[in-house]
C-alpha positions in Angstrom: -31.0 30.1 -53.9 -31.0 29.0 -57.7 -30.9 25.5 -56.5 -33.5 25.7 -54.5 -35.9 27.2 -57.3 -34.5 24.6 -59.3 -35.6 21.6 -57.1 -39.1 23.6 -56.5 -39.6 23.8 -60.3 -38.8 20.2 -60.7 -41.1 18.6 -58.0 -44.2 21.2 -59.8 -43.4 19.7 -62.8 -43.2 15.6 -61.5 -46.4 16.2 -60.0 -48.9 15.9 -62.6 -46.9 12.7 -64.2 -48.1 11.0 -60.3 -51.8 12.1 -61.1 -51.3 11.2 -64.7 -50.7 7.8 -63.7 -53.8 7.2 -62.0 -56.3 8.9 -65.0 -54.3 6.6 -67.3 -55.0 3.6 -65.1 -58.7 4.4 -64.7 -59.2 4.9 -68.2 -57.6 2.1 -69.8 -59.7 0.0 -67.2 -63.0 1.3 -68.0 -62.2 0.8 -71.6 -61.1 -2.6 -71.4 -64.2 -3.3 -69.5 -66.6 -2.0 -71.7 -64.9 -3.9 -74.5 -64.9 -7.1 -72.4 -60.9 -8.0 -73.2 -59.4 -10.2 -70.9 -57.3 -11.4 -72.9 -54.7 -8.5 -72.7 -51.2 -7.3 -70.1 -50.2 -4.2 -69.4 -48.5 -1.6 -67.3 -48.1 1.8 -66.9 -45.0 4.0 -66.8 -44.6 7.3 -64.3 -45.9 9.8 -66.7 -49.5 7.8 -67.8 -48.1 6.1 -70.7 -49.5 2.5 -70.9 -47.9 -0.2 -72.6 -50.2 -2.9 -73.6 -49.5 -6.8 -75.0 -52.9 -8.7 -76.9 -52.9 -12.1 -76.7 -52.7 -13.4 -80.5 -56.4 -14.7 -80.3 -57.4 -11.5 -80.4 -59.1 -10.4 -83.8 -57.8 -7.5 -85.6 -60.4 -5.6 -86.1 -60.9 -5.6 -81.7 -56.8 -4.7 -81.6 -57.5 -2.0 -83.7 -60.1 -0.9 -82.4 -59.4 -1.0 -78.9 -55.6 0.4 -78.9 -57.2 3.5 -81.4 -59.8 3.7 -78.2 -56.8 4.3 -75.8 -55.3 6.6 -77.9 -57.6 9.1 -78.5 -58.6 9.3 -75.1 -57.6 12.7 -73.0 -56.6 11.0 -70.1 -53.8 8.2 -71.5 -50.8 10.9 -72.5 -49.5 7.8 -75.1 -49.6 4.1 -75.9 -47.2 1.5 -77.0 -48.9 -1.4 -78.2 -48.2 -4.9 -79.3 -49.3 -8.2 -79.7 -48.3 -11.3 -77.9 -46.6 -14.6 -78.7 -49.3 -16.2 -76.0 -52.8 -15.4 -74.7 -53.0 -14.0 -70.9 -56.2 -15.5 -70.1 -58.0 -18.7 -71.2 -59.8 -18.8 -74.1 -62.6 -20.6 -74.4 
């Protein structure tokens, strides 16, 4: 009986990481859109966190900005950020 409380409690607690997942995505999305970067990778993990590469074109001040954007947003749980050794789209 413990066991299956056990496995009950686990799959309650797994599901909000699933739906997690899909805020993160739609958030990081929007943001990226309304800050026109293209020049950006990234992925997301299980539980919402996003991990996101900037090409080294990109100015600081729009890395800054943009990765302080994700991170103070309610819907993206954390963010690992970084910046690339090449760009991920061309730059004209």
């Amino acid at each position: 009986m413990r066991y299956v409380i056990v496995m009950f409690v686990s799959l309650l607690v797994a599901l909000p990481a699933f739906a997690g997942q899909a805020e993160s995505e739609d958030a990081v999305t929007n943001i990226l859109f309304e800050e026109s970067m293209e020049n950006v990778s990234y992925s997301f993990r299980s539980d919402g966190f996003v991990d996101i590469w900037f090409g080294p074109a990109v100015p600081e001040k729009d890395y800054s900005r943009i990765v302080e954007r994700l991170r103070k947003h309610p819907d993206i749980p954390g963010v690992l950020a970084g910046r690339g050794s090449k760009n991920y789209c061309s730059i004209p």
